[in-house]
C-alpha positions in Angstrom: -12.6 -8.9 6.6 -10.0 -6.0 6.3 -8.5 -4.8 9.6 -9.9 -1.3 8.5 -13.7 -2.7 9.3 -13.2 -2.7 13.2 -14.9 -0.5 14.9 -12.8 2.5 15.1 -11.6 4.2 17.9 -13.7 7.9 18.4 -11.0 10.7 18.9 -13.3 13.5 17.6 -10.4 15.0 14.5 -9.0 12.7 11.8 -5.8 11.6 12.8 -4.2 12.1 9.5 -5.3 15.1 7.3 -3.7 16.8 4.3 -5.0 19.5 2.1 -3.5 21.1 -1.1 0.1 19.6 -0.1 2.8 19.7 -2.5 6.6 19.4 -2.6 8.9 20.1 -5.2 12.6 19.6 -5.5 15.3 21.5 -7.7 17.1 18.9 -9.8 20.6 19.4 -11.7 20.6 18.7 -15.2 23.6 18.5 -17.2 24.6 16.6 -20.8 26.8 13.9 -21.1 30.2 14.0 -21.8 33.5 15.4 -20.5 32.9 18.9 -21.3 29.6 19.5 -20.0 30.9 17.9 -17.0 33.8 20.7 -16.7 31.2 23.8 -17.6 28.6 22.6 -15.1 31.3 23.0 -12.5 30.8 26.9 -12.9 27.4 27.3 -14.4 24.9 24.8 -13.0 21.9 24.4 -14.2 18.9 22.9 -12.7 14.9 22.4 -13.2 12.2 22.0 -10.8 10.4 18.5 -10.6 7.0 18.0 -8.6 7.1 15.5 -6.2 3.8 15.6 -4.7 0.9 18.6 -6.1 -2.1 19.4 -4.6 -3.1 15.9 -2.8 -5.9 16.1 -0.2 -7.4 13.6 1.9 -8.1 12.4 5.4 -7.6 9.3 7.5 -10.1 8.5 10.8 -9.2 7.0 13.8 -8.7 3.5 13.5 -9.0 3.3 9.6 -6.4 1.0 7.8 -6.1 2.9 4.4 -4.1 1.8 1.3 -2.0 4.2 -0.6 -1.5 2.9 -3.6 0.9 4.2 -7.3 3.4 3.3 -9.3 7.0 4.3 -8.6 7.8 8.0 -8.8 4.2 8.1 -7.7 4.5 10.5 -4.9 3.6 8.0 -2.5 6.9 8.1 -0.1 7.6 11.5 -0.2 3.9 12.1 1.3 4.4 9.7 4.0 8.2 11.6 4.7 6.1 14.9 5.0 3.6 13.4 7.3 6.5 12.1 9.7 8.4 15.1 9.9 11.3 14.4 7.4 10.3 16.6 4.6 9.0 20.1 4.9 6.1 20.5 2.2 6.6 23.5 -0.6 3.2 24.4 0.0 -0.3 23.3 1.9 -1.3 22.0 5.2 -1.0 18.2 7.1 -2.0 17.6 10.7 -1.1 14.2 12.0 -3.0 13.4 15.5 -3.6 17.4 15.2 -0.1 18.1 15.4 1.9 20.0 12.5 4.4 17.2 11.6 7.5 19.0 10.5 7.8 21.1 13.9 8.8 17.2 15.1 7.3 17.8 18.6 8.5 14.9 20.8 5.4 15.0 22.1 4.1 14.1 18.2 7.0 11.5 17.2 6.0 9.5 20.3 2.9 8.8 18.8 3.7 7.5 15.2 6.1 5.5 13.7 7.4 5.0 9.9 8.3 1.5 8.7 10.1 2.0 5.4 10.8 -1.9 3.4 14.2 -1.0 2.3 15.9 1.0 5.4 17.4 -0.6 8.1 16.6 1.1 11.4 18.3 -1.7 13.9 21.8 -1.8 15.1 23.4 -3.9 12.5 25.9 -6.1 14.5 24.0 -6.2 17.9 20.9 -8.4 18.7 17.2 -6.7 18.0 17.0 -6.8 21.8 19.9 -4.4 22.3 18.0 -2.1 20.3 14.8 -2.1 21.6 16.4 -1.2 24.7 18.0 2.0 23.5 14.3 2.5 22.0 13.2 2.4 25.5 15.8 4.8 27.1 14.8 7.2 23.8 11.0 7.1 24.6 11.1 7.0 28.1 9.4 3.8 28.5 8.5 2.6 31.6 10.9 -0.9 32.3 7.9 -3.2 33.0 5.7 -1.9 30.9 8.1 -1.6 28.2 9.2 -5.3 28.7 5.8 -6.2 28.9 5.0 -4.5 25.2 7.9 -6.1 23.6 7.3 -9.7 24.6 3.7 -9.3 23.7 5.1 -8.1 20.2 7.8 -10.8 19.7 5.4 -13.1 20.8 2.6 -12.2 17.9 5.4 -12.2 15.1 6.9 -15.6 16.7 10.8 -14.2 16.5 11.8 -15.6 20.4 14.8 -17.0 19.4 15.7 -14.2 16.6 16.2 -10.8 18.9 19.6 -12.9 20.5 21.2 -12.9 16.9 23.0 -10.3 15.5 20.8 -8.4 12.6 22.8 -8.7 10.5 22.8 -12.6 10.7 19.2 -12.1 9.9 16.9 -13.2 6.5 15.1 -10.5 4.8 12.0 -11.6 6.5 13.1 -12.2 9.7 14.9 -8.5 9.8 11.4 -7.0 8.7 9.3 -8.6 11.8 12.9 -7.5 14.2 12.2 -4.0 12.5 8.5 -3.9 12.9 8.7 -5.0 16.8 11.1 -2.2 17.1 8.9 0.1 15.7 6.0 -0.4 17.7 7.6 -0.7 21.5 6.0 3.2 22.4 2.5 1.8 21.3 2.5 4.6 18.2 -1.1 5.5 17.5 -0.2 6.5 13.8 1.8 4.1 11.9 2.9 5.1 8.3 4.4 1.6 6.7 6.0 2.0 3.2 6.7 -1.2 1.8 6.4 -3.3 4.6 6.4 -6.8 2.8 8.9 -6.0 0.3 11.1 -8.6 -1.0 9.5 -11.2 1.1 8.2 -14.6 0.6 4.6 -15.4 0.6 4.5 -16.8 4.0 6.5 -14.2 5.6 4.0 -11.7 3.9 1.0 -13.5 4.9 2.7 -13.7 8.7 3.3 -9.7 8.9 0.1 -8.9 7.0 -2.0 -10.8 10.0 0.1 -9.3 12.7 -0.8 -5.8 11.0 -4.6 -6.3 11.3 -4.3 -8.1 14.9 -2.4 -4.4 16.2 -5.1 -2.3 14.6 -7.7 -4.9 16.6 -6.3 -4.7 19.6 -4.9 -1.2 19.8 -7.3 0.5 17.6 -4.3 2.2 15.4 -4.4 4.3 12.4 -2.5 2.4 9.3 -1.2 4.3 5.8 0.2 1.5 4.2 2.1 1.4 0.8 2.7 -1.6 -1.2 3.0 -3.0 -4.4 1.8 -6.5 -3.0 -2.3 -6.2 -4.0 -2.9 -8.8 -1.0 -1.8 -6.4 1.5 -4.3 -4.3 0.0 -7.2 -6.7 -0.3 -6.4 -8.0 3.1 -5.9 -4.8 5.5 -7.7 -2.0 3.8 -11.0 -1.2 3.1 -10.0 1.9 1.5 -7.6 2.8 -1.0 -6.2 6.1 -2.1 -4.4 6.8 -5.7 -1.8 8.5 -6.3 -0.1 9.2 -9.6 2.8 11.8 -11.2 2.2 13.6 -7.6 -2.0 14.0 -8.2 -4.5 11.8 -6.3 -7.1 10.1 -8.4 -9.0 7.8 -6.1 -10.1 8.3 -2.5 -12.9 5.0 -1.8 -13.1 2.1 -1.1 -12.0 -1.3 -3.0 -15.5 -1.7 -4.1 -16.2 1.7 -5.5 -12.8 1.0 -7.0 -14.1 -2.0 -8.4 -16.6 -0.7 -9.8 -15.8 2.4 -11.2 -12.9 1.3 -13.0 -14.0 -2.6 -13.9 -15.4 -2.0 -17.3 -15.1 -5.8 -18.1 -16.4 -8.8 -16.9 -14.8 -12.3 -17.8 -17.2 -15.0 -18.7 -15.8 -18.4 -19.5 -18.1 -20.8 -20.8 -17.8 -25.1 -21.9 -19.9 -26.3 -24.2 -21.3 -29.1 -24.9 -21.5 -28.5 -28.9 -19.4 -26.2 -30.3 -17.9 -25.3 -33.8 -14.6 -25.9 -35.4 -14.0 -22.5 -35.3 -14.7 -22.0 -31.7 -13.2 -18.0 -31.7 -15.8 -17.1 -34.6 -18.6 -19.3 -33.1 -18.3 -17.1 -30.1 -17.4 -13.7 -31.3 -20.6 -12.3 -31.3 -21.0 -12.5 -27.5 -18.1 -10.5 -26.5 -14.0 -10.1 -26.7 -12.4 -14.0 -27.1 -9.2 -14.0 -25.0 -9.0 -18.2 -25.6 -10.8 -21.1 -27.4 -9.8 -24.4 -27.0 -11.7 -27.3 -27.5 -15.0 -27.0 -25.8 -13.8 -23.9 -23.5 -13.7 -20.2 -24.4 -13.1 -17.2 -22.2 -14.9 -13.9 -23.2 -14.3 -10.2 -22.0 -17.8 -8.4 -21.5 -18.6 -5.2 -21.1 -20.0 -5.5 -16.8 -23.9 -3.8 -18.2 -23.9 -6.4 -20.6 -22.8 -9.4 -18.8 -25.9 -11.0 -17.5 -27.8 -11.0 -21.2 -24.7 -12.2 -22.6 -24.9 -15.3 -20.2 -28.6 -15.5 -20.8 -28.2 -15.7 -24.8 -25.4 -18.1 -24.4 -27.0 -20.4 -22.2 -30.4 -20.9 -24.7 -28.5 -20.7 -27.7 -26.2 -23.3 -26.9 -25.7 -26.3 -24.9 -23.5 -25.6 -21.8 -21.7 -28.4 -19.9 -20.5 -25.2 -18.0 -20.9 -21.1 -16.9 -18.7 -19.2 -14.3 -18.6 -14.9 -14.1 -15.6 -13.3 -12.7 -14.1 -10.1 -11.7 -11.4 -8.7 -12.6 -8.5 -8.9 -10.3 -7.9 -6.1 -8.0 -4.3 -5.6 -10.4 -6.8 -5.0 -13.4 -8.4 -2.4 -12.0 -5.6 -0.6 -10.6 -3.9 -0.6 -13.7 -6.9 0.5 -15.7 -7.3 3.1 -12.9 -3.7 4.7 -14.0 -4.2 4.4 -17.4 -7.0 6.5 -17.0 -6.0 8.7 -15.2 -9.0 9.5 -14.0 -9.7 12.3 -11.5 -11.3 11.5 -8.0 
């Protein structure tokens, strides 16, 4: 079950909500060559590219929501506005009903940002040096704060990795160092861009359950970004789309599903079956492979269960499975779409 079905925590406002925001940056342009180069010294001349334009959306307490796009999407220079580092060109975002680009202390002590591919830890000194000056910056109570970080080392089993030097450090164990550090002052709002990038499958799979154990235990609001689909499928039970700046989908995997899965895949054996296995078959839907006894077909989802039906009393079947697409299909047909939400 994803770690956005626990009950959720009741705080009355949405901790995260955004409406109409949009932020555009001035861009030089220049053409190639020696003297362009020399006239853009005195003339410069630049266009404006959009960034982020018009999104809107909301995320409750306790909801572990994916926000999902391809590069360029949009997707970290939202999260950079919601934390404080960006100010928007135009709209409105409250984060735990604070106005995030005032960076209140009050506010940053109550969200973190995990970004993949930035180091936040003191290169050449172990992890645990580094918490510490996170607790002198937070204010953290000693006991309480040594109490948090064991807990924390403990659930991503790094005891013996905090002594090293980071930069002695895999990939994988510097992302679980990173993520320890960013969750010493108990953040009730964590924004994670690319948590898992770059990892192995067992390292993701290791982060991914420590993810949905903190939102059990401390009930925390998660905006997660990823290219990995299991991270999705495995910590969200919502999903927001975001393309060329412009969100397309706010639901949840299953309204994704089926909005956007136009096509079933039926792959049947057969016990008797023609030479010419691809035009025997072409009649019940789109053959994607035939060979031997086995053919895969792409049917439109309305049509799947008569197709089955027809199949199985026009021929004889040794076997009959139905499948959806995978979660990657039907984000990808979501973009190329393009649909609005």
């Amino acid at each position: 079950m994803p770690a956005g079905n626990v009950p959720r925590v009741t705080r009355g406002r949405p901790d995260v909500e955004v409406q109409q925001l949009r932020r555009t940056f001035q861009v030089a342009e220049r053409d190639a060559g020696l003297v362009a180069a020399l006239r853009g010294l005195g003339r410069r001349r630049t266009r404006e590219v959009t960034a982020v334009d018009g999104v809107s959306f909301r995320v409750d307490p306790g909801e572990v929501v994916g926000f999902l796009g391809p590069n360029g999407a949009g997707k970290t220079t939202t999260l950079k506005m919601l934390t404080g580092l960006l100010h928007p060109t135009a709209g409105e975002a409250r984060v735990l009903d604070a106005v995030p680009w005032r960076r209140e202390p009050a506010f940053l002590a109550r969200i973190t940002l995990v970004m993949g591919n930035r180091n936040q830890l003191q290169w050449d000194l172990p992890a645990l040096d580094s918490y510490e000056m996170n607790r002198s910056i937070y204010r953290l109570p000693p006991a309480s704060f040594r109490r948090d970080r064991d807990d924390l080392v403990e659930l991503l089993g790094i005891g013996d990795l905090v002594r090293k030097p980071v930069r002695t450090l895999s990939l994988g164990e510097r992302m679980k160092a990173e993520i320890v550090g960013a969750l010493l002052h108990q953040p009730q709002v964590l924004f994670l861009d690319e948590p898992t990038l770059g990892l192995d499958l067992v390292m993701q799979r290791r982060i991914r359950t420590f993810l949905a154990e903190y939102n059990r235990r401390r009930g925390a609001t998660i905006l997660l970004t990823s290219h990995y689909m299991a991270d999705v499928e495995a910590l969200c039970s919502r999903v927001l789309l975001i393309d060329t700046g412009r969100l397309l989908f706010d639901g949840s995997l299953r309204a994704l599903a089926d909005r956007f899965q136009a096509r079933q895949t039926v792959t049947v054996t057969l016990a008797d079956h023609a030479a010419d296995l691809s035009g025997q078959m072409s009649g019940y839907g789109e053959v994607v492979q035939a060979e031997g006894g086995r053919v895969v077909l792409l049917v439109e989802r309305e049509r799947t269960s008569a197709v089955a039906g027809r199949i199985l009393a026009e021929h004889r079947v040794d076997d009959l499975t139905i499948e959806d697409p995978s979660i990657e299909d039907v984000i990808e047909r979501a973009f190329a779409g393009g649909a609005a939400s």
